[in-house]
PDB file of N, CA, C and O in Angstrom, chain B, residues numbered from 101:
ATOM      1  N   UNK B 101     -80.598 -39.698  12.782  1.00  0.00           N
ATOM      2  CA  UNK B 101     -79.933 -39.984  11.525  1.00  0.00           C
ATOM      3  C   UNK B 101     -80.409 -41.338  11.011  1.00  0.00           C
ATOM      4  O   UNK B 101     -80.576 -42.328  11.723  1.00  0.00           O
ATOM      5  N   UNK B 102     -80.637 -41.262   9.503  1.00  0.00           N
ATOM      6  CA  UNK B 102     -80.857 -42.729   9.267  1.00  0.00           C
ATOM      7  C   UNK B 102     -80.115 -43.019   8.045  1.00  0.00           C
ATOM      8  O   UNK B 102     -80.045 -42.132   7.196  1.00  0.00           O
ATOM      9  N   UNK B 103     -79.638 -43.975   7.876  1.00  0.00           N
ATOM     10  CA  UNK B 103     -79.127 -44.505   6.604  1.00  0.00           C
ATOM     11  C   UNK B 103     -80.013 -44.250   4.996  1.00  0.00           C
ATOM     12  O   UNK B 103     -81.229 -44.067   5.060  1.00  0.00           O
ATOM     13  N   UNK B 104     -79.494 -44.255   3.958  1.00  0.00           N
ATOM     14  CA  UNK B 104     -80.411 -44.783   2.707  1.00  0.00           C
ATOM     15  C   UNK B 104     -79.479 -45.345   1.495  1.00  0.00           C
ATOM     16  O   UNK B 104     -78.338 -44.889   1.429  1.00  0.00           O
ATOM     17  N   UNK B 105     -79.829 -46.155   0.686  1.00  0.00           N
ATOM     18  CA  UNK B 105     -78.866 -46.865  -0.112  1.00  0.00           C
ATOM     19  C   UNK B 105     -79.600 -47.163  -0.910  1.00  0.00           C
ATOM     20  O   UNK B 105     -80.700 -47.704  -0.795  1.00  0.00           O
ATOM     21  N   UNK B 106     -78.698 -46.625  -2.367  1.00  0.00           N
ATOM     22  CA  UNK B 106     -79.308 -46.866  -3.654  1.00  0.00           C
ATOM     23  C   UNK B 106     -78.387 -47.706  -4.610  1.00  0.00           C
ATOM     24  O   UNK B 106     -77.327 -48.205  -4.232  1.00  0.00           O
ATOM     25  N   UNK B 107     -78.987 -47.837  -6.131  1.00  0.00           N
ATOM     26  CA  UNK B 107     -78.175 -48.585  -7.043  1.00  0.00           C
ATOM     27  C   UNK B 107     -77.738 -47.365  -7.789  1.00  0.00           C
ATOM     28  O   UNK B 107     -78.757 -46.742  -8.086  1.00  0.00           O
ATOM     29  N   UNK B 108     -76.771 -46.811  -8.179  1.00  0.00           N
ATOM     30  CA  UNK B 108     -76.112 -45.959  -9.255  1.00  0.00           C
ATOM     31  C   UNK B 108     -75.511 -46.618 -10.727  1.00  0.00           C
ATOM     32  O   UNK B 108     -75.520 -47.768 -11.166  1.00  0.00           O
ATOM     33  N   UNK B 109     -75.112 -45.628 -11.142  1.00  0.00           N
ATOM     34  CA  UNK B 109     -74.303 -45.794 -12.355  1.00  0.00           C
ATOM     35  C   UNK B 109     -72.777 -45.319 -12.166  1.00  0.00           C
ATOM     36  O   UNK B 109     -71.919 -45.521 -13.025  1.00  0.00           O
ATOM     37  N   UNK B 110     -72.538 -44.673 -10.958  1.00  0.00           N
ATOM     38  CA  UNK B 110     -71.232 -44.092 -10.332  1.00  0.00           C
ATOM     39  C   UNK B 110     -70.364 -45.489 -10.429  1.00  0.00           C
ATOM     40  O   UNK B 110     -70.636 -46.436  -9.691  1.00  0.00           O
ATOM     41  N   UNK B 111     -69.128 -45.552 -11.550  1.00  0.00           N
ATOM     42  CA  UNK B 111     -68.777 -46.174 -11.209  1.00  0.00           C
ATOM     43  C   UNK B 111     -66.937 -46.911 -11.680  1.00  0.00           C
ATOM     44  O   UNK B 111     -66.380 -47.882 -12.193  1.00  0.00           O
ATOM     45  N   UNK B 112     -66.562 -44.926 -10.718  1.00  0.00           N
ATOM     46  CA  UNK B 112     -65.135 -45.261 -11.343  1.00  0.00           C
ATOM     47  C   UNK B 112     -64.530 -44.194  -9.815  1.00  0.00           C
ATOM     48  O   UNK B 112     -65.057 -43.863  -8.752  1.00  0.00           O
ATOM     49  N   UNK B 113     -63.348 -43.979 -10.384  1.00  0.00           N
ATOM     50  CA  UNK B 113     -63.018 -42.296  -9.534  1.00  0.00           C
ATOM     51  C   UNK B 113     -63.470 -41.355  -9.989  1.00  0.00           C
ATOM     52  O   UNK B 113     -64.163 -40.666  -9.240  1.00  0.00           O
ATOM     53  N   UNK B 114     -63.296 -40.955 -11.279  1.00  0.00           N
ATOM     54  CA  UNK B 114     -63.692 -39.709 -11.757  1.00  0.00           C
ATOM     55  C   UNK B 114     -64.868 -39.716 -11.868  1.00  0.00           C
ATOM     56  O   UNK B 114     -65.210 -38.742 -12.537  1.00  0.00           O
ATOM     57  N   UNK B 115     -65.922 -40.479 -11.474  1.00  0.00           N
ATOM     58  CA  UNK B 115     -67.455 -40.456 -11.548  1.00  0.00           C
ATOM     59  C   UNK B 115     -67.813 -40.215  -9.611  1.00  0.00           C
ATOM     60  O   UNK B 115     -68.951 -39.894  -9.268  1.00  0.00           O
ATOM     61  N   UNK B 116     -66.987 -40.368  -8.829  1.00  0.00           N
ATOM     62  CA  UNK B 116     -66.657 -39.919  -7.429  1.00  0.00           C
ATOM     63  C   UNK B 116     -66.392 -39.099  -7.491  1.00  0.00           C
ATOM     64  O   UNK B 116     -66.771 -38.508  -6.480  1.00  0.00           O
ATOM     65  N   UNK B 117     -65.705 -38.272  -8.331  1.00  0.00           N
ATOM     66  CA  UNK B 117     -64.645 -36.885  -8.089  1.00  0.00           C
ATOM     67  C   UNK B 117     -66.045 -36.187  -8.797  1.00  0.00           C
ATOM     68  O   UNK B 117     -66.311 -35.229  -8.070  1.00  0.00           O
ATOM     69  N   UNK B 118     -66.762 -36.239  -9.588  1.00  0.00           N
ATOM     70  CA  UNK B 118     -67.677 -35.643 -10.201  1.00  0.00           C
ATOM     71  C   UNK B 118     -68.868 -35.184  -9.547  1.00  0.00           C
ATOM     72  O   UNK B 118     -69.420 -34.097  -9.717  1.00  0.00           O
ATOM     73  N   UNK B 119     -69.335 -36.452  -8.512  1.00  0.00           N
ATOM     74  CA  UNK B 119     -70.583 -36.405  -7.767  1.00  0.00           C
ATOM     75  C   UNK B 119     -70.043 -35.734  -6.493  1.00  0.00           C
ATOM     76  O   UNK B 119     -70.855 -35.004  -5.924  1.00  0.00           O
ATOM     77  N   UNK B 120     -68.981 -35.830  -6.013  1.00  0.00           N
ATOM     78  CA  UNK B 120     -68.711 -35.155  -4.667  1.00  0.00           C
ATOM     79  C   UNK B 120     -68.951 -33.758  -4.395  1.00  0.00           C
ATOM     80  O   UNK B 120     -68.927 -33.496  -3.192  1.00  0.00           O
ATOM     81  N   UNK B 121     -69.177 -32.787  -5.169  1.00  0.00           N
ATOM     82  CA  UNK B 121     -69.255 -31.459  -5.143  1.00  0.00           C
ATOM     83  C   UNK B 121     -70.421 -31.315  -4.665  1.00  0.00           C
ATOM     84  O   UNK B 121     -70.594 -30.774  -3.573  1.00  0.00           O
ATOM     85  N   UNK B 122     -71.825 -31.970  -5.718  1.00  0.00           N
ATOM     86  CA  UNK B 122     -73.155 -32.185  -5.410  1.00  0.00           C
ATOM     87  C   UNK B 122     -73.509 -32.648  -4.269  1.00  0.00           C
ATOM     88  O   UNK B 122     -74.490 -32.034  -3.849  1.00  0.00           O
ATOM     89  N   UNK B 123     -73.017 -33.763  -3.314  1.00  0.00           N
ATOM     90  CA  UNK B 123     -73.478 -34.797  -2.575  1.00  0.00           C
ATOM     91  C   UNK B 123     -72.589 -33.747  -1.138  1.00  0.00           C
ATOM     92  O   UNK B 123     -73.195 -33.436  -0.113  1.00  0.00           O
ATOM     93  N   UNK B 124     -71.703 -33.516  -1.298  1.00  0.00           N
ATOM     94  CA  UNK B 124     -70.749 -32.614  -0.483  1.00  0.00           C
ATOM     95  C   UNK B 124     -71.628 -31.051  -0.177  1.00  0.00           C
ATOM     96  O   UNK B 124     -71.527 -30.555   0.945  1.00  0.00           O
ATOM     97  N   UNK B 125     -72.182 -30.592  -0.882  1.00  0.00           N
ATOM     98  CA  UNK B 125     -72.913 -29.128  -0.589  1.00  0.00           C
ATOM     99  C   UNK B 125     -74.313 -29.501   0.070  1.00  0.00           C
ATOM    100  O   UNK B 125     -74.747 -28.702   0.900  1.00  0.00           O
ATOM    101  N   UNK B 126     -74.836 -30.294  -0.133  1.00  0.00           N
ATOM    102  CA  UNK B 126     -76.455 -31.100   0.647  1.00  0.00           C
ATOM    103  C   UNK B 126     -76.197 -30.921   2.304  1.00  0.00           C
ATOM    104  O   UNK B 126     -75.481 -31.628   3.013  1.00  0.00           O
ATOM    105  N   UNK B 127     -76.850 -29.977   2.624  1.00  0.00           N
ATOM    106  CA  UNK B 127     -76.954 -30.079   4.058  1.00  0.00           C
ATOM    107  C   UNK B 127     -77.696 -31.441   4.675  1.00  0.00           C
ATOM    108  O   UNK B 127     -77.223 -31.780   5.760  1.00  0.00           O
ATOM    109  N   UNK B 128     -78.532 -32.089   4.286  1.00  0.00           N
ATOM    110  CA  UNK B 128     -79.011 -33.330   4.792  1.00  0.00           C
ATOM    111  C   UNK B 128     -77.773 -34.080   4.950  1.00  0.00           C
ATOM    112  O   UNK B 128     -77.531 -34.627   6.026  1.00  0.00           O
ATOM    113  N   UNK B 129     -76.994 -34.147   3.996  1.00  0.00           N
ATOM    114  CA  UNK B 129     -75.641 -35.895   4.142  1.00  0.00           C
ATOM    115  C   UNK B 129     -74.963 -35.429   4.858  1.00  0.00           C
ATOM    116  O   UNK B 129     -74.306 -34.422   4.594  1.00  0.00           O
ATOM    117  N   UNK B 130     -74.937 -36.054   5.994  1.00  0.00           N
ATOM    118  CA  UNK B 130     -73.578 -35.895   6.169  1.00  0.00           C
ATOM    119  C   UNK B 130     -72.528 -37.009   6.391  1.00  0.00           C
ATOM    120  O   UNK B 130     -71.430 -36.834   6.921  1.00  0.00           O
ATOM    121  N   UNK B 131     -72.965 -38.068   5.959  1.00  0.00           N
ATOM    122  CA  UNK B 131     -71.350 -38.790   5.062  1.00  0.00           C
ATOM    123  C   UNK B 131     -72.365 -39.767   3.844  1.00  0.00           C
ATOM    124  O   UNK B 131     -73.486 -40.267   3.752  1.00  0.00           O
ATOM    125  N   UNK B 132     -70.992 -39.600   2.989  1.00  0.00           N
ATOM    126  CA  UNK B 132     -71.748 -40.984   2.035  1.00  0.00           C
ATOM    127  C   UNK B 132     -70.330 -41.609   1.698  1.00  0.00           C
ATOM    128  O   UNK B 132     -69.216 -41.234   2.063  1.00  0.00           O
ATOM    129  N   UNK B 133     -70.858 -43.111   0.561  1.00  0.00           N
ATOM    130  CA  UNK B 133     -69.871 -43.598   0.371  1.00  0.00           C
ATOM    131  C   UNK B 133     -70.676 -44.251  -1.180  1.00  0.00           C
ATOM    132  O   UNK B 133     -71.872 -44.132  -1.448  1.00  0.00           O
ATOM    133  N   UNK B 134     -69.870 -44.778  -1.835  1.00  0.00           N
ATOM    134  CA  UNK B 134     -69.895 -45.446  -3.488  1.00  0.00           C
ATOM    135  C   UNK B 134     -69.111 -47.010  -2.998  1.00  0.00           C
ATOM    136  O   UNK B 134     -68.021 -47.123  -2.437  1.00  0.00           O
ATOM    137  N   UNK B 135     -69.815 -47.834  -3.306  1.00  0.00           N
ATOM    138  CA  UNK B 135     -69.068 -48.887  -3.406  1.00  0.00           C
ATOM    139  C   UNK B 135     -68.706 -49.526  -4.825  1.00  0.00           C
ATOM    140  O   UNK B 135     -69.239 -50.544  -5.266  1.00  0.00           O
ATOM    141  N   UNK B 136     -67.772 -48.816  -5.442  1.00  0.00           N
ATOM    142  CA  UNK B 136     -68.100 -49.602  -7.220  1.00  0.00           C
ATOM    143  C   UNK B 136     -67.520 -50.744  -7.529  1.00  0.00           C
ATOM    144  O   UNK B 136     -67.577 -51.313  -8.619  1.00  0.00           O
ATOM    145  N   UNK B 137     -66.693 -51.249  -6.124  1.00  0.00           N
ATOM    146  CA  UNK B 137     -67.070 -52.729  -6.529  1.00  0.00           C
ATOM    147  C   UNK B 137     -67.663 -53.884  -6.276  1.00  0.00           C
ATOM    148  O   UNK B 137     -67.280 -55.053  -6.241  1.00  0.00           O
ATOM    149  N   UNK B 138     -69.143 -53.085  -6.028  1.00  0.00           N
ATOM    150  CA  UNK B 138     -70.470 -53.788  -5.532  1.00  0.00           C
ATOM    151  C   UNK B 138     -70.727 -53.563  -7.475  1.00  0.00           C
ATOM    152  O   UNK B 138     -70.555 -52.585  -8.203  1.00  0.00           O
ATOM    153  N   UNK B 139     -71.273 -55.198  -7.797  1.00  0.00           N
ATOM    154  CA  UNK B 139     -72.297 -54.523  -9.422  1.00  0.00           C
ATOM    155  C   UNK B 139     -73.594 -53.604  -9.446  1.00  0.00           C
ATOM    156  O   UNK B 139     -74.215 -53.245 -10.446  1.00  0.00           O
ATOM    157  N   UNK B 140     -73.862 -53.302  -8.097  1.00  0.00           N
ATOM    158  CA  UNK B 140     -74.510 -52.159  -8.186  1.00  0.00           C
ATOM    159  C   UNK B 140     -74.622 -50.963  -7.920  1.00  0.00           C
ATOM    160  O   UNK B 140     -75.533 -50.252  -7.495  1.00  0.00           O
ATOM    161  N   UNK B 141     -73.246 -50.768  -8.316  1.00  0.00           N
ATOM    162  CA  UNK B 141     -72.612 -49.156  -7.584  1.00  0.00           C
ATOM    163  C   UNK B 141     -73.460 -48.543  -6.697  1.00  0.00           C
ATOM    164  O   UNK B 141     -74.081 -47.536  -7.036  1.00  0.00           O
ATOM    165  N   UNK B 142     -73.605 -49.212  -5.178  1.00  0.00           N
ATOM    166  CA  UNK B 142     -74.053 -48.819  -4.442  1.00  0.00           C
ATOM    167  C   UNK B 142     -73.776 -47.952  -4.125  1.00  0.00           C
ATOM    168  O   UNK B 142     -72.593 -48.070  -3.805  1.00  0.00           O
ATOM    169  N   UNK B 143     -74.330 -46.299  -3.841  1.00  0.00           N
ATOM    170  CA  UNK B 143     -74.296 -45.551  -2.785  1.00  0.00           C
ATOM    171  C   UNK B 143     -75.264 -45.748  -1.547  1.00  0.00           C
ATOM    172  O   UNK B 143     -76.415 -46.176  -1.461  1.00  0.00           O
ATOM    173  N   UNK B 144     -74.168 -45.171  -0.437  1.00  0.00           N
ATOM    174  CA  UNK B 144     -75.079 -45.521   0.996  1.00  0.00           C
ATOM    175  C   UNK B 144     -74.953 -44.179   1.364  1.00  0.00           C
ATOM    176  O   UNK B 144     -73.777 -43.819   1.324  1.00  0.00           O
ATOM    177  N   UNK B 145     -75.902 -43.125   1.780  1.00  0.00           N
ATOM    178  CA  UNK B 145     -75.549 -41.839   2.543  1.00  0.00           C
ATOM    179  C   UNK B 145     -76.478 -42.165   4.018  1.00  0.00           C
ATOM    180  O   UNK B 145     -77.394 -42.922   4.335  1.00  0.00           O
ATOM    181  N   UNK B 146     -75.449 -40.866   4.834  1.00  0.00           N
ATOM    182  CA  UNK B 146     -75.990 -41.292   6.212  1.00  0.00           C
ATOM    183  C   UNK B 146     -76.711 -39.629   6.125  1.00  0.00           C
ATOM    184  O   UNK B 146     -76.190 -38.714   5.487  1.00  0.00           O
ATOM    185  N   UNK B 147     -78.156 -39.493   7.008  1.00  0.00           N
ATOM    186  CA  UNK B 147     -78.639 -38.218   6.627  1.00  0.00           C
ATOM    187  C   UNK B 147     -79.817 -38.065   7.549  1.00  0.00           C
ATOM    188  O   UNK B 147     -80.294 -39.037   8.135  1.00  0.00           O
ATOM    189  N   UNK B 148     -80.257 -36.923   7.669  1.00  0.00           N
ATOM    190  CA  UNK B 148     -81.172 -35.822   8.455  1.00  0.00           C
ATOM    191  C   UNK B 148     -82.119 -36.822   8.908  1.00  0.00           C
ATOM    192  O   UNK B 148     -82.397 -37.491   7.913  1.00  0.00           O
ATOM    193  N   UNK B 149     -82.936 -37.380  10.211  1.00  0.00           N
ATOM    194  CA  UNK B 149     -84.209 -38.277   9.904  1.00  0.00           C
ATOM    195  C   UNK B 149     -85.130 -37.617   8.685  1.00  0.00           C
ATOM    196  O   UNK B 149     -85.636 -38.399   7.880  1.00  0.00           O
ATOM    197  N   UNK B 150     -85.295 -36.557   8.576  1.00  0.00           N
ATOM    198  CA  UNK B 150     -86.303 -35.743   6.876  1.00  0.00           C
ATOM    199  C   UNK B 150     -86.381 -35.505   6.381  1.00  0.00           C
ATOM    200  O   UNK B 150     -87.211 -34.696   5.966  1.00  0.00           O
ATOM    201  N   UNK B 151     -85.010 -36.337   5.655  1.00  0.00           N
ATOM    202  CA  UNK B 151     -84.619 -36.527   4.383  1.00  0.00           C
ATOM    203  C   UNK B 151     -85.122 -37.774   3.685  1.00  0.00           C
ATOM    204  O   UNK B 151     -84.992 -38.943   4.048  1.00  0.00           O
ATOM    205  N   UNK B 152     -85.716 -37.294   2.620  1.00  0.00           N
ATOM    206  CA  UNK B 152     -86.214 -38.380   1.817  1.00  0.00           C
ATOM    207  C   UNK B 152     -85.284 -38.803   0.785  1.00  0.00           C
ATOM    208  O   UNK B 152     -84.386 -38.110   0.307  1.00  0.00           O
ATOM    209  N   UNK B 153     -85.600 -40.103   0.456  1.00  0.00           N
ATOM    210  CA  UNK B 153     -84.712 -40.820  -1.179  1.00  0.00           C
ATOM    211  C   UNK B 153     -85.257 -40.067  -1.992  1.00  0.00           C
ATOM    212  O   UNK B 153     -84.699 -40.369  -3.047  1.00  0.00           O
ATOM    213  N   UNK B 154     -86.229 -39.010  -2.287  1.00  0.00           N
ATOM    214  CA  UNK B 154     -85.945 -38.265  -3.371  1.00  0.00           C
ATOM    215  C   UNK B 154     -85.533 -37.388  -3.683  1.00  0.00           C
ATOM    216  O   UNK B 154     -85.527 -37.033  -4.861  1.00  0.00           O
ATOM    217  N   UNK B 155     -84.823 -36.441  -2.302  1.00  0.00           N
ATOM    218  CA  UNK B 155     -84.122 -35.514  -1.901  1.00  0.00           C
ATOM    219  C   UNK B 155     -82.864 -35.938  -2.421  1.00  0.00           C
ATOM    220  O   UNK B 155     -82.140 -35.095  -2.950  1.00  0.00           O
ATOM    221  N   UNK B 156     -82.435 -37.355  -2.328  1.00  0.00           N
ATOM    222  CA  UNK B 156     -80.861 -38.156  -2.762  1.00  0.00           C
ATOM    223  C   UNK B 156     -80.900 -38.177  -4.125  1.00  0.00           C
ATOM    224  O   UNK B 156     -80.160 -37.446  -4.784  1.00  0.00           O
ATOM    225  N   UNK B 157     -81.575 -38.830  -4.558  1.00  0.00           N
ATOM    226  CA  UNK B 157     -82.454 -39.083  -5.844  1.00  0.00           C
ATOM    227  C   UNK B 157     -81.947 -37.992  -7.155  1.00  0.00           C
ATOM    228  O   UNK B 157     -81.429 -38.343  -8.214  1.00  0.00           O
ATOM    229  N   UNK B 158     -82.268 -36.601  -6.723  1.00  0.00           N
ATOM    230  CA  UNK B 158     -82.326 -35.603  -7.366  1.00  0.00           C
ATOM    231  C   UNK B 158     -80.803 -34.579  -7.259  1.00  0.00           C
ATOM    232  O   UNK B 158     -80.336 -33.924  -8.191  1.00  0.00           O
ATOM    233  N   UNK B 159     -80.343 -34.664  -6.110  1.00  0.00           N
ATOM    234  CA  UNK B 159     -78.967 -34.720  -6.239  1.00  0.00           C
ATOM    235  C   UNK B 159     -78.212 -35.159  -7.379  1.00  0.00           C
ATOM    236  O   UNK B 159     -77.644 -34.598  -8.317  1.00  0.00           O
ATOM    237  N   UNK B 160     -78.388 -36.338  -6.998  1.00  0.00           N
ATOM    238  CA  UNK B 160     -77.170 -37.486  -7.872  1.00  0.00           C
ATOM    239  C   UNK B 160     -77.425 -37.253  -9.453  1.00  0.00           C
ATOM    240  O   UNK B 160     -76.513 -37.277 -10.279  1.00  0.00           O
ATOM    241  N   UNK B 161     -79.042 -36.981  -9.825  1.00  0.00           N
ATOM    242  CA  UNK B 161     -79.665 -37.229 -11.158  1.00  0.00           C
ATOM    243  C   UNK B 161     -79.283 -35.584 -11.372  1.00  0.00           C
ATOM    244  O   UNK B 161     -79.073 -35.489 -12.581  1.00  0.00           O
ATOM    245  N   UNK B 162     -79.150 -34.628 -10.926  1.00  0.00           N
ATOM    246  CA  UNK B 162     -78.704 -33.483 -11.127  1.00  0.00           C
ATOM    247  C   UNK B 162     -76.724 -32.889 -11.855  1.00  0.00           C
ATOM    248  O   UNK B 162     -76.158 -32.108 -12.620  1.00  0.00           O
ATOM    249  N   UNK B 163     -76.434 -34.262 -10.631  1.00  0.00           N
ATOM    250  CA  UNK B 163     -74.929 -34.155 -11.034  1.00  0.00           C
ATOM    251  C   UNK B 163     -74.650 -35.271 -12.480  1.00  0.00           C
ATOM    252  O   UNK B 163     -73.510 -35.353 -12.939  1.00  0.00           O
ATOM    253  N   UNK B 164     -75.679 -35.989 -13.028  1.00  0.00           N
ATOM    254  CA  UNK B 164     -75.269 -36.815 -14.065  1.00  0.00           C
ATOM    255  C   UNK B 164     -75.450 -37.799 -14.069  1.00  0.00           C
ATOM    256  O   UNK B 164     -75.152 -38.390 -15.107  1.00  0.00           O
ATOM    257  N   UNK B 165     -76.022 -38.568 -12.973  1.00  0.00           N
ATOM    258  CA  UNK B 165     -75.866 -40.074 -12.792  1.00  0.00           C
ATOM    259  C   UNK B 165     -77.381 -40.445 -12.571  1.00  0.00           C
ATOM    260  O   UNK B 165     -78.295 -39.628 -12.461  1.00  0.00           O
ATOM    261  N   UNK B 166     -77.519 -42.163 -12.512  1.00  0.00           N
ATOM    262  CA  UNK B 166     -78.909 -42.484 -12.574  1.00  0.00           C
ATOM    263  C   UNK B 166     -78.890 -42.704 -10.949  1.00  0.00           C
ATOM    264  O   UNK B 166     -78.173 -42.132 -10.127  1.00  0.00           O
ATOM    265  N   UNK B 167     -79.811 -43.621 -10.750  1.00  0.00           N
ATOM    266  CA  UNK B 167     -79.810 -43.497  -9.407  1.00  0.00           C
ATOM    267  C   UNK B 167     -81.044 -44.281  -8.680  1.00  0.00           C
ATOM    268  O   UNK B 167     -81.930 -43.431  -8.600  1.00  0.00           O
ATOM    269  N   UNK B 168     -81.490 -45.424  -8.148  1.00  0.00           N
ATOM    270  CA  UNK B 168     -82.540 -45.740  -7.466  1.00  0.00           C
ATOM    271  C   UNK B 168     -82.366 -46.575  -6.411  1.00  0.00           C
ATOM    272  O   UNK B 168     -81.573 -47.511  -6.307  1.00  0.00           O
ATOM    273  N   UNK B 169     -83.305 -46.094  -5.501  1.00  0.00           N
ATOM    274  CA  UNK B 169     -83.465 -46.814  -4.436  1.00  0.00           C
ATOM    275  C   UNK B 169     -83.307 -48.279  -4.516  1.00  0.00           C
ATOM    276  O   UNK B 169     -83.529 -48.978  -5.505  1.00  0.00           O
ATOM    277  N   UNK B 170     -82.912 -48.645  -3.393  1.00  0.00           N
ATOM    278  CA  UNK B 170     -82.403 -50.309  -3.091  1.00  0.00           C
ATOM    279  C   UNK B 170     -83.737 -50.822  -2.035  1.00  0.00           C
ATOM    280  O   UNK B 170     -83.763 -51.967  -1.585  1.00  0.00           O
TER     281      UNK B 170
END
């Protein structure tokens, strides 16, 4: 398992309640977290070693949100 952590635009509850469906069905994560009161709405997911950040990437940008690597 390895960590990965990006900068988002996630950055309320209902922008959590929104992305969780997406980030929740990904067999690679298996946990993440939003910190929105980091100014860079960090997400951190913990995931597969062969999973790539653009595997995360495309998730998040799928469910609505921006999204880049840290």
């Amino acid at each position: 398992m390895k960590k990965l952590t990006f900068t988002t635009n996630i950055n309320c509850g209902n922008c959590i309640k929104s992305v969780t469906p997406w980030l929740n069905q990904s067999d690679e994560i298996e946990e993440w977290s939003v910190d929105t009161a980091n100014p860079q709405k960090t997400l951190t997911t913990v995931v597969e070693d062969s999973t790539t950040p653009e595997t995360i990437i495309e998730i998040v940008t799928k469910a609505g949100f921006s999204i880049q690597p840290l």
